[in-house]
Each structure stands twice: as C-alpha cells, then as structure tokens.
C-alpha positions in Angstrom: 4.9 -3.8 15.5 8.6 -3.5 15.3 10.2 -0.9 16.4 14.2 -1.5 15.4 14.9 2.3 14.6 11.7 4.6 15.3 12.0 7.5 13.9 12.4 10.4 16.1 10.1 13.1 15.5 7.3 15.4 17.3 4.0 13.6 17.5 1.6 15.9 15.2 -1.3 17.2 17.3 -4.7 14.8 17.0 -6.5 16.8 14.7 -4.2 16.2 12.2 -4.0 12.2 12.4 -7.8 11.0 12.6 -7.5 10.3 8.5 -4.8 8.8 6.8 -6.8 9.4 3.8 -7.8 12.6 2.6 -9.3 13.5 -0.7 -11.5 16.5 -1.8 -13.2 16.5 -5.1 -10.3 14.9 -6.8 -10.7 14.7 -10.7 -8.2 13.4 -12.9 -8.5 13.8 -16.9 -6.1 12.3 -19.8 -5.7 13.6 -23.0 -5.6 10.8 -25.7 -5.7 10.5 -29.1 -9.3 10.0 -29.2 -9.9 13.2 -27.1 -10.0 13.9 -23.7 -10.7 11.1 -21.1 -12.1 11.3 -17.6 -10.9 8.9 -14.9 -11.7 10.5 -11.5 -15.0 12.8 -11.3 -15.3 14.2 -8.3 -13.4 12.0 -5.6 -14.9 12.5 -2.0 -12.8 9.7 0.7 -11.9 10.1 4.1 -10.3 6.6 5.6 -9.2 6.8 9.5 -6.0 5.6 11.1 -6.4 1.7 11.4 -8.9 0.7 9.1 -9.2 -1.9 6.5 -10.7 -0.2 3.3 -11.4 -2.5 0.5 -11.8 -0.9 -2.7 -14.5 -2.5 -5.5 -15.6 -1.6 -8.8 -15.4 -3.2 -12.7 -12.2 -3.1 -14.7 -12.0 0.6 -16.1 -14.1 2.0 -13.0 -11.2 4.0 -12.2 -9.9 2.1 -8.9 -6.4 1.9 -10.4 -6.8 5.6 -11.1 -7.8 6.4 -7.5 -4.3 4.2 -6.1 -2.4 6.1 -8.1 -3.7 9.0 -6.6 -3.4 8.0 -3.3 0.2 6.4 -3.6 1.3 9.5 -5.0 2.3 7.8 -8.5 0.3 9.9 -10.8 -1.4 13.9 -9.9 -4.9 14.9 -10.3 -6.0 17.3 -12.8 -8.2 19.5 -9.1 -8.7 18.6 -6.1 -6.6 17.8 -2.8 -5.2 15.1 -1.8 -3.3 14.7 1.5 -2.5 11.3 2.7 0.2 9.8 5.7 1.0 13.8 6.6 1.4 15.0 3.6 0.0 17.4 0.8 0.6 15.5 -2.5 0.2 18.4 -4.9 2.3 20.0 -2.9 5.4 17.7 -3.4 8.0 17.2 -6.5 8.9 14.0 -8.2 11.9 13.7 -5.6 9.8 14.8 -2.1 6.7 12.3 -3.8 9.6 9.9 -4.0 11.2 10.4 -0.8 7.7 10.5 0.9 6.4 7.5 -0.8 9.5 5.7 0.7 8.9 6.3 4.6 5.1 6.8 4.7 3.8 3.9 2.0 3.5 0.5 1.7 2.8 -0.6 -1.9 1.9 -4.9 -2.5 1.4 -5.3 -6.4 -0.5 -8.4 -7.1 2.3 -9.8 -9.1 5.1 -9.2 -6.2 7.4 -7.5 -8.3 10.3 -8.8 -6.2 14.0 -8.4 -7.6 14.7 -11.7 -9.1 18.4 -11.5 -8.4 18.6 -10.8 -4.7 17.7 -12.8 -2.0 14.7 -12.8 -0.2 16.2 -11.2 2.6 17.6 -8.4 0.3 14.4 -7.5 -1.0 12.9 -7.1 2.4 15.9 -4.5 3.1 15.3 -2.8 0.1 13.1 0.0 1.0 15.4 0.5 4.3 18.6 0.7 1.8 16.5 3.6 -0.7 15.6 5.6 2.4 18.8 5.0 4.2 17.0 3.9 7.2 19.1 2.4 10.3 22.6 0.9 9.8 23.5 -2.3 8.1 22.8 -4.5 10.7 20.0 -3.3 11.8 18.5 -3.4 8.8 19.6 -7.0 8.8 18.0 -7.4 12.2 14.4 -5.8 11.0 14.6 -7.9 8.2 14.6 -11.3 9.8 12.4 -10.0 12.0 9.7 -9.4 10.0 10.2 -12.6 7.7 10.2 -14.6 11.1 6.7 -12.7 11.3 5.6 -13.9 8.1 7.4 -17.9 8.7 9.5 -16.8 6.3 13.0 -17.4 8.3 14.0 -20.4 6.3 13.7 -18.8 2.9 15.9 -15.9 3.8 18.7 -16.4 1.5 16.7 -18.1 -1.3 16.2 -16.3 -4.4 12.0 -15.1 -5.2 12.0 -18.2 -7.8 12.6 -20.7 -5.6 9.5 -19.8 -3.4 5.6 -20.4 -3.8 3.5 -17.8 -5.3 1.6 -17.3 -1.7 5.3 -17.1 0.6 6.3 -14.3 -2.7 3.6 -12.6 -1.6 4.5 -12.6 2.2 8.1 -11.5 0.9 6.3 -8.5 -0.6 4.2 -7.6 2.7 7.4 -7.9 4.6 8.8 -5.5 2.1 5.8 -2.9 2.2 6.2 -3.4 6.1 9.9 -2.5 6.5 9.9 1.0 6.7 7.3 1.2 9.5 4.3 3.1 7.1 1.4 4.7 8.0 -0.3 3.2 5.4 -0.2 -0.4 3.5 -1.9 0.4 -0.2 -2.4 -3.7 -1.9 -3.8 -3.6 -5.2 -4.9 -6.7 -6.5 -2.8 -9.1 -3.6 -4.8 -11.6 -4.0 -5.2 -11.8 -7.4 -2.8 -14.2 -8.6 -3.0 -17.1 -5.7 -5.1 -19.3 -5.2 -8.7 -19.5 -2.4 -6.4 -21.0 0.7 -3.6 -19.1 -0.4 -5.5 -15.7 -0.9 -7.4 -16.1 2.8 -4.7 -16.3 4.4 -2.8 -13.4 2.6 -6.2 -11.6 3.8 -5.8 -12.9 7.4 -2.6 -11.4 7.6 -4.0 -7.8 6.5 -6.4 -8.3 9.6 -3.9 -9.3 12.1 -2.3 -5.6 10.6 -5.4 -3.7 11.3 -5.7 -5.4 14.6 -2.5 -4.0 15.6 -2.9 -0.5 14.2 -1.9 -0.3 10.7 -4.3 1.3 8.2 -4.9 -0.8 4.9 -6.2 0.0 1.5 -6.9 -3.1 -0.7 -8.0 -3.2 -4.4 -9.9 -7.1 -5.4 -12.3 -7.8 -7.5 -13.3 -10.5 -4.8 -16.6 -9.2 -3.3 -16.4 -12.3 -0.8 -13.1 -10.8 0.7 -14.6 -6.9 0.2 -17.6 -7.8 2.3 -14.7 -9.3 5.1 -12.9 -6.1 5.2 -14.0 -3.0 7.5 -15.7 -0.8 4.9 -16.3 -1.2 1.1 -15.8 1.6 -1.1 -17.4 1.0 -4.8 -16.1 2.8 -7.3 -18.1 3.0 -11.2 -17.3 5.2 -13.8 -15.0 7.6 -12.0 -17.1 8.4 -8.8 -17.7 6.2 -5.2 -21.4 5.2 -5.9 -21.3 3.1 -2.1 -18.5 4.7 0.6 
C-alpha cells in the first residue's frame, strides 16, 4: 500500500480491530404510501479485517439496503452498526460525512466520475474533501496509484475519453486514495464486459492479498463463489453467511 501521508494516530487495542464489519439485529423499515415497508429484518454480519465478502441475493432482497447501512448513507430503524472504528448511529450527517471520507471506499457500478476534470483530478478528489496532505502530495499519491492501476498515460484525459473497464480503475484509484479501511463496490462489474469484469475482480484480490478488506455487491454467482465468503441475502435477512 501507499503510504504518502499516514495518518498519525494511536493504534486501537486488538480487540477492537478483528471486524471491520459489525452489525447487530439491524432492521430498517420505510414508510410509503402503500404502508409501511420492511427492508432489513434482523441483520446479523460480522466481516474481519482483510476479507473479501461478496454480497448475493435477487433485485429487492435488500442488498442495496444493507450498503447503505454499512456505508453510512441511510440509518436503520434498531439495531447497531459499527463499522471502520466507528458507531454509525452515533454520528450526525456532517461526522457520517466526514467519517465516510477517511474510513470508506465507495466503487458505484456506473463510476460516477466528474465528467469535467481530469482523470487525475478525480483520483485527488477524496484527498481535496478531507483535506488530506498538501497539494503536491496529493499529486504524488495520485500518480501513484493510477501508475498502480496502468493508468499513467490517461492522467490528464477527461473520464470520456477512456474505456468503460480503465473508468472503472479511475474509480478504484479513487476509493483507494484516502488509505480506507474498507473498499464497499456495489455492482463494479456490472456494466463491463466478462474480460473486463475478471480483471476488475483480480484487482480486488490483489487488495485483499495485501490487507485491505472488501465488500462487493454482483449478481454474478461465478465471481461470488471466487470471493472469500458469500453472504446471501432474500427478503431482508442473510439466509447463507
């Protein structure tokens, strides 16, 4: 991994880093106009420091419920959910935010890059939010990590000029820049084709190889059954963990 400006802080005591993951009967309702709706029934899921979780289930099943959970984007109605250090029920919109920022890695499946800055730009992105490092070494992290993804030559190109598989390697550098505890891909593969997809999936296991925990959503059970542990999710609850 690269280190360009490590944060400084106390290493919390073991006990507290053996999950990443963290959540305790986690239910999460929505009032519509129909009545009330249940997403989440009764979330159970521990995931460890440095594994590679893929996360299965039908369209409605609740695994976009369960991200949002875990990425801090939307509450539960109970339960806990701690994740990367932190007590998410705890937090406001601006700590959620600011906490998302540091400890998080979000890849969307349709890259969501800024179509009006460079490449390069929208790897420093996350670095500029969180003020992280100075301006150059923010520079310097991110042609490091778009040298790590063969990236170097697109640097100064705009998102349009590249192919829908090196968009998506802009978007890991992205997720990557801040250094996160956790990488949380919903869908990455979605949108690219076989070749392109396996190798967006060897990438995530070069990742875990090297220590970072991943989370991936696909409805690809070929590319589940390669990750370290399936979790299936139907009709709001893990039915295989």
């Amino acid at each position: 991994m690269l280190h360009l400006f490590r944060r400084k802080a106390a290493a919390p005591p073991p006990e507290a880093t053996s999950d990443v993951i963290a959540l305790e009967q986690v239910v999460k309702r929505y009032e519509t106009a129909a009545g009330a709706y249940t997403a989440l029934r009764g979330i159970d899921l521990r995931v460890a420091r440095g594994e590679f979780v893929a996360i299965v289930g039908k369209s409605g099943s609740g695994k976009s419920t369960l991200i949002n959970m875990i990425t801090g984007i939307d509450r539960p109605s109970s339960g806990a959910v701690r994740v990367a250090g932190a007590d998410l029920t705890r937090l406001d919109e601006g700590g959620l935010a600011a906490w998302r920022g540091r400890r998080i890695g979000i890849i969307f499946q349709f890259f969501q890059l800024l179509p009006t800055l460079t490449v390069a730009e929208n790897v420093m992105l996350p670095m500029d939010f969180c003020n992280v490092g100075s301006s150059r070494e923010r520079q310097a992290r991110a042609a490091a990590l778009l040298e790590r993804m063969e990236l170097s030559e697109q640097a100064n190109k705009l998102p349009a000029a590249l192919s829908g598989g090196q968009q998506q390697r802009v978007a890991i550098a992205r997720a990557l820049a801040n250094e996160p505890a956790l990488l949380v891909a919903d869908e990455p593969t979605g949108n690219l084709d076989s070749r392109t997809a396996d190798s967006i999936f060897r990438l995530f296991e070069q990742l875990v190889a090297q220590g970072t925990t991943v989370v991936m959503v696909t409805h690809d059970n070929d590319l589940a059954g390669r990750a370290g542990r399936a979790v299936t999710v139907a009709d709001g609850m893990i039915v295989q963990n």
